[in-house]
Residue, then its C-alpha position, 0 to 999 in steps of 0.5 A: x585589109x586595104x580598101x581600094x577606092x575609087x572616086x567618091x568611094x568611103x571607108x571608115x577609120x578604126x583609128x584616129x592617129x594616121x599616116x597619110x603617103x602620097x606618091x607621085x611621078x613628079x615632085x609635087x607640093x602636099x598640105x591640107x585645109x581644115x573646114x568647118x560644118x559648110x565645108x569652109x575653110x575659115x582662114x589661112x590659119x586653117x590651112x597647112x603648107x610647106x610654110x606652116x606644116x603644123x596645126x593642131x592634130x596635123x602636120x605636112x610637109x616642108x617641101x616639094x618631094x616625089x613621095x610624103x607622109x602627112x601625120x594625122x592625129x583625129x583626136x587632136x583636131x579642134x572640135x570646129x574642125x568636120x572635115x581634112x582636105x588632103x591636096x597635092x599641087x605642082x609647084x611652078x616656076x621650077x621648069x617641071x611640069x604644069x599639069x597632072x596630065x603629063x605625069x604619073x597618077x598620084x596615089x594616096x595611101x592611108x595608113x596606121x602607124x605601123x604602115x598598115x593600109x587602111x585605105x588607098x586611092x590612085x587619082x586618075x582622070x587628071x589632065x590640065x589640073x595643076x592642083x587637085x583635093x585628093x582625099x577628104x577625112x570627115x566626121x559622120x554619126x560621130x566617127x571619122x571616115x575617109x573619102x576618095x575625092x579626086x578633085x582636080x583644078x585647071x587654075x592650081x591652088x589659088x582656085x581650089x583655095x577660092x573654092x573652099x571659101x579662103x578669102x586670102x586665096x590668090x595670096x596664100x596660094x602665091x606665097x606658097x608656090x614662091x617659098x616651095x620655088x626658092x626653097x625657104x619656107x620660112x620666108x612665109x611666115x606662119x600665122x598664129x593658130x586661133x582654131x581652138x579660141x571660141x568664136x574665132x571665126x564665123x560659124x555657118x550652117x551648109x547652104x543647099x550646097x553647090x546643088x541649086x546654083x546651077x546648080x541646080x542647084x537649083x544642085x548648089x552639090x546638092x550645091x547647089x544656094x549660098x546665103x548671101x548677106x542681105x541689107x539691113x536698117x538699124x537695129x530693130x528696123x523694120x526693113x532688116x531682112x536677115x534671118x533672125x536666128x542666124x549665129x555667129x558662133x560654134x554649135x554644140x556637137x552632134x548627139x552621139x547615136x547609139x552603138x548598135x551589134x558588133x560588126x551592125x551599121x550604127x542605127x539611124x537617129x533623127x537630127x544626127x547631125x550639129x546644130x543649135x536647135x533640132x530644125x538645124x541639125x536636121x537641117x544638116x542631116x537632110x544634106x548630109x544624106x544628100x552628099x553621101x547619096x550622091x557620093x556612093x553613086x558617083x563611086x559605083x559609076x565610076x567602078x563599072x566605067x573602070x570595068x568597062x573599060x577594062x574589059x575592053x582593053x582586055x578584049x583588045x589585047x586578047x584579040x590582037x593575037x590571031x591565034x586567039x581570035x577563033x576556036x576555044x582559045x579566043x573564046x575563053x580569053x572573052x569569058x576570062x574577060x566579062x568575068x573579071x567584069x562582072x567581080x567589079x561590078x559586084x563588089x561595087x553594086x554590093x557596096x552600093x546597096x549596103x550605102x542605100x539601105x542605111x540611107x533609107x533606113x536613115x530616111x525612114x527615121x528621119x522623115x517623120x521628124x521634119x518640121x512643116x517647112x522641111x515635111x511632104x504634104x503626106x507628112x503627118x505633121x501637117x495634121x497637127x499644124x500651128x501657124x509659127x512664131x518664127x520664120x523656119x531656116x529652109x523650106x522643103x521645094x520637093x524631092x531628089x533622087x538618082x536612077x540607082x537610088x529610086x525608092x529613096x528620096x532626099x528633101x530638098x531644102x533651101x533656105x530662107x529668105x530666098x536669094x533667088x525667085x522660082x520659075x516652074x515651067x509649064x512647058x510641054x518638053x517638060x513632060x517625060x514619057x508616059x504623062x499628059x502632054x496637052x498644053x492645058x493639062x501641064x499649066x493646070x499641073x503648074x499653077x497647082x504646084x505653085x499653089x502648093x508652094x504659096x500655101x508652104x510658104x504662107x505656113x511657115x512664116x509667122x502670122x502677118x510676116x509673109x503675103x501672097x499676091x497673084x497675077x493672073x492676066x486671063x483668069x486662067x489658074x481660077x479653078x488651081x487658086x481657089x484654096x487661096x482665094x476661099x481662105x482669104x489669105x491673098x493680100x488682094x484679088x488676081x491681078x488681070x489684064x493688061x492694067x492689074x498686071x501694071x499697078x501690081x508690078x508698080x507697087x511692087x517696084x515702089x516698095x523695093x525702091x523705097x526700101x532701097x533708099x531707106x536701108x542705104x541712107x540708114x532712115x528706115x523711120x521715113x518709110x511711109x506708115x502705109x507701106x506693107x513691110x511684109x514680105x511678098x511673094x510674087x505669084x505670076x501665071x502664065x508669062x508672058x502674056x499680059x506684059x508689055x516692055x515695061x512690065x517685062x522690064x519691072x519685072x526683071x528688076x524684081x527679079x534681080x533686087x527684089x529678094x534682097x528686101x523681101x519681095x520675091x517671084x515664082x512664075x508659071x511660065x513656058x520659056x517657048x511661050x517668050x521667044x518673041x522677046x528673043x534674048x532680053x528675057x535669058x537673064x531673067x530665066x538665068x536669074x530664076x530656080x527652074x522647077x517642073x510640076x512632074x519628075x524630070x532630070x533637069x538639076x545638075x550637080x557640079x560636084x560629081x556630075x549627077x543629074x538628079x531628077x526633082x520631083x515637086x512637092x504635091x499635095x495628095x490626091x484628095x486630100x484637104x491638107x491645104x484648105x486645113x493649113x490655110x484656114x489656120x492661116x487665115x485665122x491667125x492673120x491680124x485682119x481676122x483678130 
């Protein structure tokens, strides 16, 4: 039986050798791109086209033609390989049209050999693209399965080459287009294949994905949060700020899970994903169940948008009969009408909740697994706490979820070091209905969420390896910083006033030149002995009191290079509270990761066009996990040996 989609929408794959048809109502261009486990494509070398229809397991074809088949062979596809883009573009230069807007919607079928459908989708939607991914196969718990994607590109292929991270993008995508225009395809020459050579290409863990860069990323689609390279001293310098447990090469595979009953879902596993160790393969799990959330959501929207558009059109069309629009007749033709709403609406919920259950049972099993950086401040774990020998891949900032999917929450992670500097906002609009809105009730949230944060981060990072400093100008946040000042983990006292506000930031400001200097002329052995080469975390309250223009500029300057040599920010702060600097300070706010110490719907998804609602990571009413955690800390930091 044939499934269908509708954008987002999965199915599962029985079978592993495939015909992929595509039809459309203008000649267009087919190829596919192979990506790796973050979604890259490595290479023009893992891209299919008209000049170099043939990669292992996959061939395209040679030309621009109204109707195609692309043949699929899973099992021949490289082990590297995650994930198959399906794309279509209009070839340019050859007097058709320009955009998918002015043709038939393609459509995608997916097929056995036999031509048995296994799956179809019908891309609509489209306008000014010139280019669009339409269908995605990708491996998940082991098996393959297809995707409607339905992706389109105003910039044609050369933008949707550049999205999926090929450097080569503008020329591949030229000569492409230029060899489908002439005519001859061999006048692209194919490049020789290096997909199955090991280490052929640089291995990397997906980022927090398009969810946080904003995305929000913070979403960085879950995007949002790509790990830009950080610069580095000579080798076993003091000032190399990369992640020490980077690899260049290939993980093993995912352990298989078990098979469960015929005809059952496969039984959650925890760390069921690829990865070098368990921290990354849950890792990638987390944001695995991140993209499949917001991708059964995304389908189910875009069901009932079907359906309520259908519906109306046809009220419409019954009602423009007069003989219909009074008595049993019209009647009849409305109920005909909402019913057939209604069936769509509940195959599509049906789909939905199937999806939901299986992610919060993978949740239910994957949550008590996380490791400190990745787990709740409830979490177990936190009970049996040791103080790390090595920094963690990402950090746990708090939870998402979407209004279909409320009891199910997906951690948010982000990796480390940090690119960007966090900013949790105390101002009074960020208080949905229901929760406290007096000014002084939202900073104290703020500045105890901030607490938490610091506390994480100290926790994560290896003794000695990681400071907290705070600036505090009116001693405000006393009573929510008393865990840090107790346990003596701070590297000083809160700065206060005007002066501890400008010898803060100018020791700072110091470090980050120095260090600057030192990696760029490659002397890392002239930085002064009495240098704290730790990395900093930079706690600012209630900004931007107590800063005159030269500190907002420090300040700014931190935020901008700071992260690259260790030194980062995470403010409290009221944007309203800054408006008498007008617009100078937009750049900072642009340059900060906005979160909330209460839910709100603020991070948005680029991919699919969620709105995800954060929720910060709080430590439980009552209890004593933090003082627990930091006393540790404390204990094993060098002043305390």
């Amino acid at each position: 039986m044939t499934s269908e989609l509708v954008r987002g929408q999965n199915h599962p794959l029985s079978q592993v050798r495939l015909e992929i048809r595509i039809t459309a109502g203008a000649p267009v261009l087919a190829g596919a791109t192979l990506s790796d486990d973050s979604g890259k494509v490595r290479g023009v070398e893992w891209v299919a086209h008209p000049g170099a229809p043939t990669l292992p397991g996959l061939e395209v074809s040679r030309q621009a033609a109204a109707e195609h088949r692309l043949a699929v062979d899973l099992d021949a596809v490289p082990e590297q390989v995650h994930r198959v883009d399906v794309l279509l573009a209009l070839p340019s230069g050859t007097g058709g049209p320009l955009r998918f807007g002015a043709v038939a919607a393609p459509s995608v079928a997916v097929t056995g050999l036999d031509g048995t459908q296994v799956a179809r989708y019908t891309i609509t939607g489209l306008d000014a693209e010139s280019a669009v991914v339409a269908v995605e196969l990708y491996r998940r718990h082991g098996a393959w399965k297809v995707r409607a994607v339905g992706q389109g590109y105003a910039g044609g292929l050369a933008a949707l080459l550049t999205d999926q991270g090929l450097p080569q993008a503008d020329e591949l995508a030229g000569g492409i287009q230029e060899a489908v225009t002439r005519g001859l395809a061999r006048s692209i020459p194919a490049p020789i294949p290096g997909l199955d050579q090991p280490g052929a290409a640089s291995h990397g863990s997906p980022d927090a994905g398009p969810l946080w860069t904003p995305s929000p990323s913070d979403g960085q689609p879950p995007s949002a949060v790509s790990q830009s390279s950080q610069p580095s001293g000579a080798s076993g310098s003091a000032v190399d700020y990369t992640h020490p447990r980077r690899h260049t090469t290939a993980p093993p595979p995912a352990p298989e899970a078990p098979p469960g009953p015929a005809g059952e879902p496969v039984a959650p596993v925890a760390g069921d994903a690829v990865g070098w160790s368990m921290e990354e393969r849950l890792y990638n799990q987390v944001w695995g169940m991140f993209e499949d959330l917001a991708r059964t959501a995304a389908a189910y929207r875009s069901a009932v948008d079907f359906a309520d558009s259908r519906l109306e059109k046809e009220l419409d069309q019954a009602l423009s009969d007069p003989r219909n629009r009074l008595g049993s007749a019209g009647d009849a033709a409305r109920e005909a009408a909402r019913a057939k709403r209604e069936v769509i609406v509940d195959q599509a919920r049906a789909v939905l909740d199937r999806d939901l259950a299986q992610l919060t049972a993978e949740a239910q099993v994957v949550e008590p697994a996380l490791p400190p950086a990745f787990a709740g401040w409830d979490n177990p774990v936190w009970h049996g706490y040791q103080v790390p020998t090595e920094p963690p891949l990402a950090v746990r900032l708090g939870e998402l979820h979407l209004p279909e999917s409320v009891p199910l929450r997906i951690p948010m992670l982000v990796r480390l070091p940090l690119e960007r500097g966090l900013w949790i906002d105390s101002g009074r609009e960020t208080a949905p209905d229901g929760w406290d809105t007096e000014p002084d009730g939202l900073r104290h949230l703020a500045t105890e969420a901030a607490v938490a944060l610091a506390t994480r981060m100290l926790a994560v990072h290896p003794a000695g390896e990681f400071r907290v400093q705070v600036i505090d100008p009116a001693g405000s946040a006393a009573r929510a910083l008393m865990p840090l000042v107790r346990s003596g983990v701070l590297a000083g006292p809160s700065a206060a006033g005007a002066a501890g506000v400008r010898d803060v930031l100018g020791n700072l400001t110091r470090r980050v030149d120095l260090v600057q200097m030192a990696v760029r002329g490659g002397a890392a052995e002239s930085l002064p002995p009495d240098l704290d080469m730790a990395r900093q975390l930079l706690v600012v309250n209630d900004f931007p009191h107590g800063f005159d223009e030269r500190a907002v500029t420090e300040l700014r300057y931190l935020a901008d290079e700071g992260p690259a040599v260790g030194v980062h920010l995470l403010m409290v702060a009221d944007r309203e509270d800054a408006a008498a600097y007008g617009p100078l300070l937009d750049p900072l706010w642009h340059s900060l990761m906005r979160l909330t110490p209460v839910p709100d719907d603020h991070l948005a998804d680029p991919w699919v066009g969620h709105a995800w609602t954060y929720e910060p990571s709080l430590v439980p009413p009552g209890s004593e996990v933090l003082d627990h955690v930091l006393a540790k800390v404390a204990q094993a930091s060098p002043k305390h040996r």
